[in-house]
C-alpha positions in Angstrom: -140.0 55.4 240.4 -136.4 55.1 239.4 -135.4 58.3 241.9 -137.1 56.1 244.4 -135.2 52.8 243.7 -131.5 54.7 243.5 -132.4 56.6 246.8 -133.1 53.3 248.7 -130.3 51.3 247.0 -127.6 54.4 248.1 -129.2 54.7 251.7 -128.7 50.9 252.3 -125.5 51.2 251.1 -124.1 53.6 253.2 -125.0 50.9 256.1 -123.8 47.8 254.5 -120.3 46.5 253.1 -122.6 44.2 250.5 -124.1 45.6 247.4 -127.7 46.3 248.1 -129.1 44.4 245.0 -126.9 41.4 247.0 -129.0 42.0 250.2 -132.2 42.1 247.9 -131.3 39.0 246.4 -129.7 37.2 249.0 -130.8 37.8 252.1 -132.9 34.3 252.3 -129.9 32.7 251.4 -127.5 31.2 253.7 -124.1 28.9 253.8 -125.3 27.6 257.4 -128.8 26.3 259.1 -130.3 25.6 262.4 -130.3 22.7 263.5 -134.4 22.3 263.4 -137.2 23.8 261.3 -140.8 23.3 261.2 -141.0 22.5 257.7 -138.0 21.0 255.3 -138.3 21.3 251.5 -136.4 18.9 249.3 -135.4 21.2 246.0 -134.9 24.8 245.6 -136.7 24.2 242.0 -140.2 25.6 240.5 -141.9 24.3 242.9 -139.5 24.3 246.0 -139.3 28.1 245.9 -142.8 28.8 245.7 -143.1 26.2 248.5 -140.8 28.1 250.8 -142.3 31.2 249.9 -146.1 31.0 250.6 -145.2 28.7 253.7 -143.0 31.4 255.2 -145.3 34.1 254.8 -146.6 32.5 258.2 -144.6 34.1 260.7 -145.2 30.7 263.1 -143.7 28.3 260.6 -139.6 28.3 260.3 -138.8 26.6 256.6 -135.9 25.4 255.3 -135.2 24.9 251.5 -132.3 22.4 250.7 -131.3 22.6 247.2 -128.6 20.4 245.6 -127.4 23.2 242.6 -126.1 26.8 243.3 -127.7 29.8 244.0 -126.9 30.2 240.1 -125.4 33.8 240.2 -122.6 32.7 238.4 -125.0 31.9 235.2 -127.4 34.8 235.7 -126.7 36.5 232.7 -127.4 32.8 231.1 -130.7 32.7 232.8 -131.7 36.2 233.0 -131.9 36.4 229.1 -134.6 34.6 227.3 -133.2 34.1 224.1 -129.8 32.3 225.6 -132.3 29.6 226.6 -131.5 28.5 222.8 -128.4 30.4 221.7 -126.3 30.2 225.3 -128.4 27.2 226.4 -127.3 25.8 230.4 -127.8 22.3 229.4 -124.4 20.4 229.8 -123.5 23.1 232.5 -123.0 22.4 236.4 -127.0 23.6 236.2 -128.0 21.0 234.8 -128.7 17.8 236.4 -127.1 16.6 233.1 -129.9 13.1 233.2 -130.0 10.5 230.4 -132.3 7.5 230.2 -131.4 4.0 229.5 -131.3 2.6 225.9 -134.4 2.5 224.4 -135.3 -0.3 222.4 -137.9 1.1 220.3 -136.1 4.1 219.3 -133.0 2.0 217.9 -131.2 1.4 221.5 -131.0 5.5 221.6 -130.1 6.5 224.6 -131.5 10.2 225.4 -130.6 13.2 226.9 -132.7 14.2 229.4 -131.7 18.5 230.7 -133.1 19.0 234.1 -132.3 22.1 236.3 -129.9 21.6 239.4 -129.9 25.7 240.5 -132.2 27.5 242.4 -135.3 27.8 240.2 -134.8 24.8 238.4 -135.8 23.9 235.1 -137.7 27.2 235.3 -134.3 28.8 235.3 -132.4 27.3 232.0 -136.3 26.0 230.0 -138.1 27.5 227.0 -140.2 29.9 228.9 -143.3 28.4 227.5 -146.4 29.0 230.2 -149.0 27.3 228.4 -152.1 25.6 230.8 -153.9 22.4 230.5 -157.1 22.1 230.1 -160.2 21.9 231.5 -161.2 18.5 230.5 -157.8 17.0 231.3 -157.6 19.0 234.8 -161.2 17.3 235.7 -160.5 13.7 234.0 -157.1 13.8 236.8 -160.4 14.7 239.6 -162.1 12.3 238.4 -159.3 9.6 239.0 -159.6 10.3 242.8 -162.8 9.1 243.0 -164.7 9.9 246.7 -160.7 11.0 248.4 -160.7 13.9 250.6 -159.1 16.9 249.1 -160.3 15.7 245.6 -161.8 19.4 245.1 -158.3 20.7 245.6 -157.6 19.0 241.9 -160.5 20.3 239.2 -160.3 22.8 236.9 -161.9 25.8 239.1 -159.1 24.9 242.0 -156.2 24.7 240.0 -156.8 27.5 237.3 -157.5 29.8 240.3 -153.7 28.4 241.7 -152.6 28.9 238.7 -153.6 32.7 238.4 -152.8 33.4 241.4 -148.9 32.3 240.5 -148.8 35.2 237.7 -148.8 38.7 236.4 -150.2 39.2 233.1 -149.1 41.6 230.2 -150.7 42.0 226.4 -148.1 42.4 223.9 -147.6 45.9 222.6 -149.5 46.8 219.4 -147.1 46.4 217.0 -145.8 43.0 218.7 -149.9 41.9 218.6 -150.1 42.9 215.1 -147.2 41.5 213.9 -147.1 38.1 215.2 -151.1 37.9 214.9 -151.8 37.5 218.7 -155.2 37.0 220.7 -155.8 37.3 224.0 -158.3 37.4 226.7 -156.8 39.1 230.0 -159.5 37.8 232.1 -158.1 34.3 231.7 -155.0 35.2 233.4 -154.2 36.3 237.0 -153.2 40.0 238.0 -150.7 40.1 240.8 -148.8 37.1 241.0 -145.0 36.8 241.5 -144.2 35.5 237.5 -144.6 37.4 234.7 -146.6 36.0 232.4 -146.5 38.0 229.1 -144.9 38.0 225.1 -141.4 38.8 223.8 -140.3 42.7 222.4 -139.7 41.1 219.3 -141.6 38.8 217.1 -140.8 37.4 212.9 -143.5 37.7 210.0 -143.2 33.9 210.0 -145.4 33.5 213.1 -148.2 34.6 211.3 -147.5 32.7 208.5 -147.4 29.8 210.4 -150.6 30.9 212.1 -152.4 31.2 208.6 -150.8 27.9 207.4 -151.8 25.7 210.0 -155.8 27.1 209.9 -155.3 26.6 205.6 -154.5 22.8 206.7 -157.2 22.9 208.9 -155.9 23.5 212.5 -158.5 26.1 213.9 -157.0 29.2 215.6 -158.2 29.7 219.1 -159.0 33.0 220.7 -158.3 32.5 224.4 -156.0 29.7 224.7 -155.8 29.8 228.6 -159.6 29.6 229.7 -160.0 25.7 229.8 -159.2 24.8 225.7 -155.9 25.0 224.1 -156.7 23.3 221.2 -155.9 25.0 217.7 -152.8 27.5 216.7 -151.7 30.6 219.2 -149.1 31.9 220.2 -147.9 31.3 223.5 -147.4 33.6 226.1 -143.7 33.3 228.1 -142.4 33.4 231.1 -140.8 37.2 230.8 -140.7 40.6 232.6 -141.4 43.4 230.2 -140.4 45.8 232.6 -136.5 44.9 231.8 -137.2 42.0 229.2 -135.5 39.5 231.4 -136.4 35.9 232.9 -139.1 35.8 235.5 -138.4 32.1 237.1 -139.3 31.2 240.9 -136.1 32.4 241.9 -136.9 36.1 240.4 -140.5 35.7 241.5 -140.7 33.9 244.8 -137.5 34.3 246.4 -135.6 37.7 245.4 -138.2 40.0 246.1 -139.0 39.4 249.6 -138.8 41.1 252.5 -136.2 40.2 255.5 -137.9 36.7 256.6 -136.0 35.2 260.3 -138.3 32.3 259.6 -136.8 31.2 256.0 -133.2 30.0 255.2 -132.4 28.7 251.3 -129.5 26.6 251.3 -128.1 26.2 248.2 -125.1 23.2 247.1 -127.3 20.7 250.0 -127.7 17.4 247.6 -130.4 15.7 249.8 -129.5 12.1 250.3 -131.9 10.4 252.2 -134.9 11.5 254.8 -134.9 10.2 258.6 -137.5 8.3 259.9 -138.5 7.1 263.8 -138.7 3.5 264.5 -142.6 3.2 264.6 -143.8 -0.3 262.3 -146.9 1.9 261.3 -147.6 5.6 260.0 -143.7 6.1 259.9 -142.6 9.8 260.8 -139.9 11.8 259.3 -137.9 13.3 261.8 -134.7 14.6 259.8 -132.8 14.9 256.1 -129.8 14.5 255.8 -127.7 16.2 253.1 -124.1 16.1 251.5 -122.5 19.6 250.4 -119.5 18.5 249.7 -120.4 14.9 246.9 -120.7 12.5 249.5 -117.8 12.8 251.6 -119.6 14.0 254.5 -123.3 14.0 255.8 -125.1 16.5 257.5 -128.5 16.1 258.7 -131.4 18.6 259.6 -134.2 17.7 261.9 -137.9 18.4 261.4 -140.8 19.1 263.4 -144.0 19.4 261.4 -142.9 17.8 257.8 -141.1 17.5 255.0 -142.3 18.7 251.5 -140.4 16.9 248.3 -140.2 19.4 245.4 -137.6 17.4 243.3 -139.4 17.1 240.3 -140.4 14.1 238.4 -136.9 12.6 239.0 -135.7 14.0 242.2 -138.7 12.8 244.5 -139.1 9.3 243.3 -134.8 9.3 243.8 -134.9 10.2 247.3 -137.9 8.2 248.2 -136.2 5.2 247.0 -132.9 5.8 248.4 -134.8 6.3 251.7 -136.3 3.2 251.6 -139.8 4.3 250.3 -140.6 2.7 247.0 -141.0 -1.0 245.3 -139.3 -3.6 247.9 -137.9 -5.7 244.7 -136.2 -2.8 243.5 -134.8 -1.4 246.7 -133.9 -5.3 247.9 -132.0 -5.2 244.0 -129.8 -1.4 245.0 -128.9 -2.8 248.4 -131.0 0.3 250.2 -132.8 -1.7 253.3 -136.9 -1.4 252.8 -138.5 0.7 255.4 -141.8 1.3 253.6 -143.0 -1.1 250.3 -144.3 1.4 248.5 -144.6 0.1 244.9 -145.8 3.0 243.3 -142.4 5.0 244.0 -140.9 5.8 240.7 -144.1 4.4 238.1 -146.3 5.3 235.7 -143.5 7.6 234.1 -144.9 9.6 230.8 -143.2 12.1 228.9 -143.9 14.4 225.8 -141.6 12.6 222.8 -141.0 15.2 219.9 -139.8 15.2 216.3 -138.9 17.7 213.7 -139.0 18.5 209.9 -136.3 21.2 209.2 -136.4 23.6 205.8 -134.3 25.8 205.0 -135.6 29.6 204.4 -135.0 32.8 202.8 -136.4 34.9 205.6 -134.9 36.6 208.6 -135.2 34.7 211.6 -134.0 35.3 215.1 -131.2 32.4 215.1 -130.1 33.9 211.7 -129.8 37.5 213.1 -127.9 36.1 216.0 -124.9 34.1 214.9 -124.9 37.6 212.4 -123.9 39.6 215.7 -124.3 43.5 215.6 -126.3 45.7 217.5 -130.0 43.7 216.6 -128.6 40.6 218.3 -127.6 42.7 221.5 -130.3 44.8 222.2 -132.8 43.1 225.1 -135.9 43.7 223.0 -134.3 41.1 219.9 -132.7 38.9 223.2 -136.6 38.5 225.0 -137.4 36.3 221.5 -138.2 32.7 222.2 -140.5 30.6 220.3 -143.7 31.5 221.1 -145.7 29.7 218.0 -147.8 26.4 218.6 -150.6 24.5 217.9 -152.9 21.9 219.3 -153.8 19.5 217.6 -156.7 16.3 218.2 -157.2 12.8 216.8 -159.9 14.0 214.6 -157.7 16.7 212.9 -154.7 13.9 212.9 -156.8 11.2 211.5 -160.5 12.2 210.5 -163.2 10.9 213.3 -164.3 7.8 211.2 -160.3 6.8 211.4 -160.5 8.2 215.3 -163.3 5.5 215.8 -161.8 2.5 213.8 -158.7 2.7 215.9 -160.6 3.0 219.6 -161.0 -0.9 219.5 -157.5 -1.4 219.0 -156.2 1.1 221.2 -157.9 -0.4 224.1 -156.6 -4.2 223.1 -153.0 -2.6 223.3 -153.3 -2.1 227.0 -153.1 -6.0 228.1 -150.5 -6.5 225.0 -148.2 -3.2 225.7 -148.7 -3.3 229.5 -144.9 -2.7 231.4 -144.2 -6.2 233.5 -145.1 -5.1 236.9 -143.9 -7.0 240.5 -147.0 -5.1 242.2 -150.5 -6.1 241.2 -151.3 -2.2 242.2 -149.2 -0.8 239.9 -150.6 -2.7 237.2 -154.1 -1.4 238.7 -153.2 2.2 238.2 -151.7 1.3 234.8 -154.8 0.5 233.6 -156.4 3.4 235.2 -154.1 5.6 233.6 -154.2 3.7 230.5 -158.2 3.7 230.4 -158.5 7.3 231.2 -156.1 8.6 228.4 -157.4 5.9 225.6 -161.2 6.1 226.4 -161.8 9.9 227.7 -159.0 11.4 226.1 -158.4 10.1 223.1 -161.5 11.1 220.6 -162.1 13.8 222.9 -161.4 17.6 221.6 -157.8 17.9 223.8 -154.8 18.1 221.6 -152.8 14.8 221.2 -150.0 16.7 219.7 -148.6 20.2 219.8 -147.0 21.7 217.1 -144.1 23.7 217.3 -142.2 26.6 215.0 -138.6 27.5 216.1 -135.2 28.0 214.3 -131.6 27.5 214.6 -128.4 29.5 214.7 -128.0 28.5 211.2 -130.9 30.1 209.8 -133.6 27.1 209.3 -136.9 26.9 210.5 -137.9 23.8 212.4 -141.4 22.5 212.4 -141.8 20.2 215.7 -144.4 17.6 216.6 -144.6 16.4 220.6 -146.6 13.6 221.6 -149.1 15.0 224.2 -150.6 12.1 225.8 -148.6 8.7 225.6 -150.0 5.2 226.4 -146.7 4.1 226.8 -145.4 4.1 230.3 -142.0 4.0 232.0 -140.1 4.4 235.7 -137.5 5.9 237.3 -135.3 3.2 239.9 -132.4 3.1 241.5 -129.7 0.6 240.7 -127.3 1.4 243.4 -127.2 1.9 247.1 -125.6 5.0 246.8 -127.5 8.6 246.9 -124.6 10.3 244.6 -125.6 7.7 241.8 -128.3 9.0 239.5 -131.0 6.2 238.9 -132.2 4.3 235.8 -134.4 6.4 233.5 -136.6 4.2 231.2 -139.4 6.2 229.9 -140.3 3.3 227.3 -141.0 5.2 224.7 -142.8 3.9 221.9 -143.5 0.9 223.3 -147.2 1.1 222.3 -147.6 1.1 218.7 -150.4 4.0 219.0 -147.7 6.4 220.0 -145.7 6.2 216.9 -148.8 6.3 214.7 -149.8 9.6 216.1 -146.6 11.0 215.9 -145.7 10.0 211.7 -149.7 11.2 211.1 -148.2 14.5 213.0 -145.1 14.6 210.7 -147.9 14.6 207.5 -149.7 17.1 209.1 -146.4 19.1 209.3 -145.5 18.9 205.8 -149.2 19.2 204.6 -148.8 22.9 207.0 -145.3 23.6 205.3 -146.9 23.5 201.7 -150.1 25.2 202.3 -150.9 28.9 202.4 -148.0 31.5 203.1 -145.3 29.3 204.6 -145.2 27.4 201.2 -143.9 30.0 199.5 -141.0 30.6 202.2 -139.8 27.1 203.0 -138.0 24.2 201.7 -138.2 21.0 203.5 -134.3 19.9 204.0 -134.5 17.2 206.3 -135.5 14.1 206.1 -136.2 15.4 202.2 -137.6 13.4 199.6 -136.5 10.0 200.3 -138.4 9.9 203.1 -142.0 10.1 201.7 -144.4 6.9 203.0 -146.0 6.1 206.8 -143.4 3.5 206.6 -140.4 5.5 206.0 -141.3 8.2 208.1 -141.7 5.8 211.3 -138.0 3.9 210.9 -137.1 7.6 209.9 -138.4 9.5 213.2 -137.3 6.6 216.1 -133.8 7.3 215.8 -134.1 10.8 216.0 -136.6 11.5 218.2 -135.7 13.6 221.6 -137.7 14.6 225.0 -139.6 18.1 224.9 -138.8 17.4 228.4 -142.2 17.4 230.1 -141.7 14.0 232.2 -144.1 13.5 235.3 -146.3 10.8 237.0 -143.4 9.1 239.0 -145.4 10.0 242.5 -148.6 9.7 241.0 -151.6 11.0 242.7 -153.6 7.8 242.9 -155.5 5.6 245.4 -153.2 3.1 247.7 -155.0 0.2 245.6 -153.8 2.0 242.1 -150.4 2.6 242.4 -150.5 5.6 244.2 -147.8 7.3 246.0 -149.4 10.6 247.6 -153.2 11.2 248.1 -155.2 14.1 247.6 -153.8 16.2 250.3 -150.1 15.4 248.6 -149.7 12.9 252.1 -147.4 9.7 250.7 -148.9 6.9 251.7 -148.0 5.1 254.7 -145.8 8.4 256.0 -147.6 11.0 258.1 -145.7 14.4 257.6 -143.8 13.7 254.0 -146.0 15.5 251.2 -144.6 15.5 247.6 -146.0 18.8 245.5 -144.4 18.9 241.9 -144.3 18.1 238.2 -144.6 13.8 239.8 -147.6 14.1 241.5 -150.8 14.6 238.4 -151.2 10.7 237.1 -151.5 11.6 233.4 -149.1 14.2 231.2 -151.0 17.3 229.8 -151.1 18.9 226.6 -149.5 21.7 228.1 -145.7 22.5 229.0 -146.0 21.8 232.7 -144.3 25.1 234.2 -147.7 26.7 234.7 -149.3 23.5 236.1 -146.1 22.9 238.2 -146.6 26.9 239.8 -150.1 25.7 240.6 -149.8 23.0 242.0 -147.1 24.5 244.6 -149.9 27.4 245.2 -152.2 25.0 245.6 -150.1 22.5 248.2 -148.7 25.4 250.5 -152.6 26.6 250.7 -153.3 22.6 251.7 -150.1 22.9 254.3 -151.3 25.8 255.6 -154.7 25.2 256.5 -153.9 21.6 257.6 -151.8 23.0 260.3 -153.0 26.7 261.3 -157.4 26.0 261.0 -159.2 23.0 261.3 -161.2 24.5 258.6 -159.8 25.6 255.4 -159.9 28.5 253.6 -162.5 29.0 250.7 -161.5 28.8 247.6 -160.6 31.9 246.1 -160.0 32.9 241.9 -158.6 36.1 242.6 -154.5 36.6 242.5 -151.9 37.6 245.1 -148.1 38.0 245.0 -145.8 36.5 247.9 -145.6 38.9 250.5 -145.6 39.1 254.3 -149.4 38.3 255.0 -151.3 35.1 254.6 -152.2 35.1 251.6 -156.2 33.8 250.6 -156.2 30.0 250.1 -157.4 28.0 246.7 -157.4 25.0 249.3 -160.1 23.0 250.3 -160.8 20.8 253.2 -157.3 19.2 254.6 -157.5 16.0 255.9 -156.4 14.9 259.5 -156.4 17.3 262.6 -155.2 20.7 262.5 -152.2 21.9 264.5 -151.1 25.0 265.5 -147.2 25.7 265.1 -145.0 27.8 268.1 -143.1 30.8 267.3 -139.6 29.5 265.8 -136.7 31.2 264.2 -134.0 30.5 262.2 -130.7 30.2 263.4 -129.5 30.4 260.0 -130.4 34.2 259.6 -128.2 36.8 260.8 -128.9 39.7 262.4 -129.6 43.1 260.7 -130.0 46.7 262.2 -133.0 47.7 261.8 -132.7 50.7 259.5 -130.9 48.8 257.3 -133.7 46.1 257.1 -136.3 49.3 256.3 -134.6 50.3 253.9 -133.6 47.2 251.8 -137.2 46.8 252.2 -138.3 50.1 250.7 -135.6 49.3 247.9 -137.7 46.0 247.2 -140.8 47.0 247.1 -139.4 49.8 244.6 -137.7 47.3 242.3 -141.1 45.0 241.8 -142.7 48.1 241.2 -140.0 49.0 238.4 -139.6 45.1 237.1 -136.0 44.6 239.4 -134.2 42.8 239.0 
């Protein structure tokens, strides 16, 4: 295969001044636009690439992909590497939105950092590389929230674990790597021929076992198969990585580089959306343009649309430009100065997020950070630099707390909804509070689903962190604006801590931690350093922890999928409410948080909203739903969808403006060259 790939790469060559790995790569991407497309998506993130992807496999359907960071070539080697997620990490660089949330008052007026990708691929281009799934219980209590609404089906387990497969390409670890680390598996759980890689590091530490043995001594059950509807217990995790070249495999590397020459699909990176455009109708508004800034807000460009406009922002970004269009909470847009065009209060609520702490001991074993900041030729070869932390467990009530603890506390758990409730304007809001609220306390709580995961990593210096992330918080938060300006970032308040319950799971995690750290193997290799001794009691370990607490930076909900009457922003077909062509389709859209990192979910739920676009405007029936796994290329690819509601349209022939032409043996040939490189893992 590698004769292949260099004979296609030279050939183009020979007809192009570029590079042929830059035609590969950038062919999609453009420094100008038309001035209409069929379909506009807000972001260029995890879900914003797969989004412009699937939708311009349709030959009919011209897309457009606005997003507000750069293309990101200048930090590929950054993003390409899996271990300079933690040693070379992009967080504080220009691809990072660089976020932070207001003071929190229950976390001694700390005000947090909050690392959100602004680069094409998003967080999925600078995150942890975790691809862990939700589960099955979880998946269905979010169906369940949707009561009787069409596309409901689109939302339970069978639909979106079939999404979710169909996003990625599985590998076991090698032998040795399986051995080492003590890893299970079950490749029927995972999808086959999907764009991401979805597999295990080249290089893996004795201590991952340990940790695997210590946490099932404390009495944190291993599981088997991780990814078939129950995460709960100790795995290992698998990671986003090709094992073909041990790099990254992001949406970027997955969803965009790989395809063939597309007229119909333009990517336009350094476009910081700033607003959509609507008609003048009173009722069932329409968007009929976005308008953009590439240069900070000097000037304004705008791009009109002719079918709809998808938001993939994430759980910040789509609230943002909903409010600084006028969609959102009329008390808080009246408050920014943005005129009201649509009172939509749910815009921006019902914020959760995974809060995590740590217990650091110090170590006489090798670990990867150690052999790192040691340099030589282990730190540089790609095997040591695919390592990221792959060991975790899930862990529920009853293993926190003991079920006759677990039942004592439901009572008291459900009285803290009316005491810890945020102070609403919108009598809806407060509705899908409660929903959310009743759902997580009286379904999820004492059911088997992990309330916290636990977490084994390291730093450069050599110590070995043991981590504990909230899972499922009753507190509840927003994201507002504060300023009629679309370059000003808006008011994070996630509110952590704010119900009592949320700290007392999280010091019961930090006892389960230390009860891990001296049982079984990892006793005899660890030494608690920090918080030490002096911190020893509930008591102590709760004033100890708020200060010092920090995001695992899973934040969603802010567009929750909800009924109108609830709170909700976007119904089951991803439709905002009271807008008839603006869908939202990313981490803000599922109502509760997971106990899952939410890159896998996040793929899924793209798959699962360009399959809903799709039929909604090419059938008037939709596809069956399907389990099986595709990757993104040139033909329609089988839908996971269900019944879309409203009528179905059928879109003209458009093209893009925005590509330039190409002779056509040069286009065959940077095609062969593609098709070679999947084959061999390029790039």
């Amino acid at each position: 295969m590698h004769c292949y790939l260099g004979a296609a790469l030279a050939l183009a060559a020979s007809f192009a001044s570029a590079s042929p790995t830059e035609q590969i790569e950038k062919r999609n991407i453009v420094d100008s636009v038309a001035d209409e497309y069929d379909f506009v998506v807000v972001g260029g993130g995890l879900a914003g690439l797969v989004l412009g992807g699937r939708l311009s496999e349709e030959k009919s359907f011209s897309v457009l992909v606005l997003e507000a960071g750069s293309d990101g070539d200048e930090f590929r080697t950054q993003i390409d590497t899996p271990a300079y997620a933690y040693f070379q990490s992009l967080w504080g660089t220009a691809a990072d939105w660089n976020f932070h949330t207001v003071a929190q008052p229950q976390m001694n007026d700390t005000s947090m950092e909050w690392p959100r990708g602004k680069v094409l691929g998003g967080s999925s281009a600078i995150n942890g590389l975790y691809l862990i799934r939700p589960t099955e219980y979880e998946i269905n209590a979010w169906q369940e929230m949707l009561g009787g609404m069409d596309g409901a089906d689109n939302w339970g387990w069978e639909s979106l674990d079939a999404a979710i497969k169909k996003s990625e390409t599985f590998t076991p670890p090698s032998a040795a790597i399986a051995q080492e680390a003590d890893i299970t598996w079950n490749a029927a759980s995972h999808g086959t021929s999907g764009p991401i890689h979805n597999s295990y590091p080249g290089y893996t530490f004795p201590y991952i076992a340990d940790f695997m043995q210590s946490a099932a001594d404390a009495g944190v059950v291993d599981t088997n198969d991780a990814y078939g509807g129950s995460n709960v217990g100790a795995f290992v995790a698998t990671s986003a990585i090709n094992p073909a070249n041990w790099t990254r495999s992001y949406s970027r590397t997955g969803y965009l580089d790989p395809l063939p020459p597309r007229s119909n699909y333009d990517v336009l990176p350094n476009a910081w959306v700033t607003k959509l455009l609507f008609n003048n109708a009173t009722t069932n508004l329409t968007a009929t343009g976005v308008q953009y800034t590439m240069d900070g807000g000097a000037t304004f460009q705008s791009v009109k649309v002719k079918k709809e406009v998808i938001l993939a922002g994430g759980t910040v970004g789509s609230p943002t430009v909903l409010q600084y269009s006028g969609v959102g909470p009329a008390s808080v847009l009246s408050a920014a100065g943005v005129p009201v065009v649509l009172d939509l209060p749910g815009v921006g609520q019902h914020l959760q997020d995974h809060l995590s702490i740590e217990i650091q001991f110090n170590t006489s074993e090798q670990t990867d950070g150690a052999i790192y900041a040691a340099g030589g030729a282990p730190a540089a070869s790609p095997e040591f630099l695919s390592y990221v932390n792959d060991g975790v467990a899930y862990v529920n009530s009853t293993v926190l707390f003991g079920s006759s603890v677990v039942d004592s506390m439901q009572p008291t758990i459900e009285s803290y909804m009316n005491n810890y409730a945020p102070a609403y304007v919108s009598d809806t809001v407060t509705a899908g509070f409660q929903a959310i609220y009743e759902t997580v306390s009286k379904k999820i709580w004492s059911s088997p689903v992990g309330q916290v995961e636990l977490l084994i990593g390291n730093n450069l210096n050599g110590a070995i962190n043991l981590g504990a992330s909230l899972q499922h918080p009753l507190s509840q938060g927003s994201i507002n604006i504060n300023s009629s300006n679309p370059m000003d970032y808006p008011a994070i308040n996630p509110n952590y801590l704010s119900n009592p319950n949320d700290a007392a799971v999280l010091v019961a995690a930090l006892q389960l931690i230390r009860r891990i750290a001296t049982t079984g193997p990892l006793a005899g290799i660890m030494t608690e350093v920090w918080p030490g001794s002096s911190v020893q009691s509930a008591a102590e370990l709760d004033e100890w922890m708020r200060p010092n607490c920090f995001t695992e930076y899973h934040p969603s909900s802010t567009c929750a999928m909800l009924p109108l009457d609830q709170g909700g922003v976007v119904d089951a077909n991803l439709l905002v409410y009271g807008l008839s062509n603006v869908r939202v389709a990313d981490a803000s859209v599922p109502p509760i948080d997971f106990s899952a990192h939410l890159m896998a979910s996040t793929y899924g739920i793209a798959e699962q909203a360009s399959d809903i676009i799709k039929a909604h405007w090419l059938t008037k029936k939709a596809p069956a739903a399907v389990a099986s796994s595709h990757s993104s290329g040139d033909s329609a690819s089988s839908s996971t969808a269900h019944k879309s509601g409203g009528e179905a349209h059928h879109g003209g022939s458009a093209k893009s403006a925005g590509a330039t032409a190409k002779a056509s043996l040069v286009s065959v040939v940077a095609s062969l060259a593609v098709v070679a490189g999947f084959m061999c893992g390029f790039p």
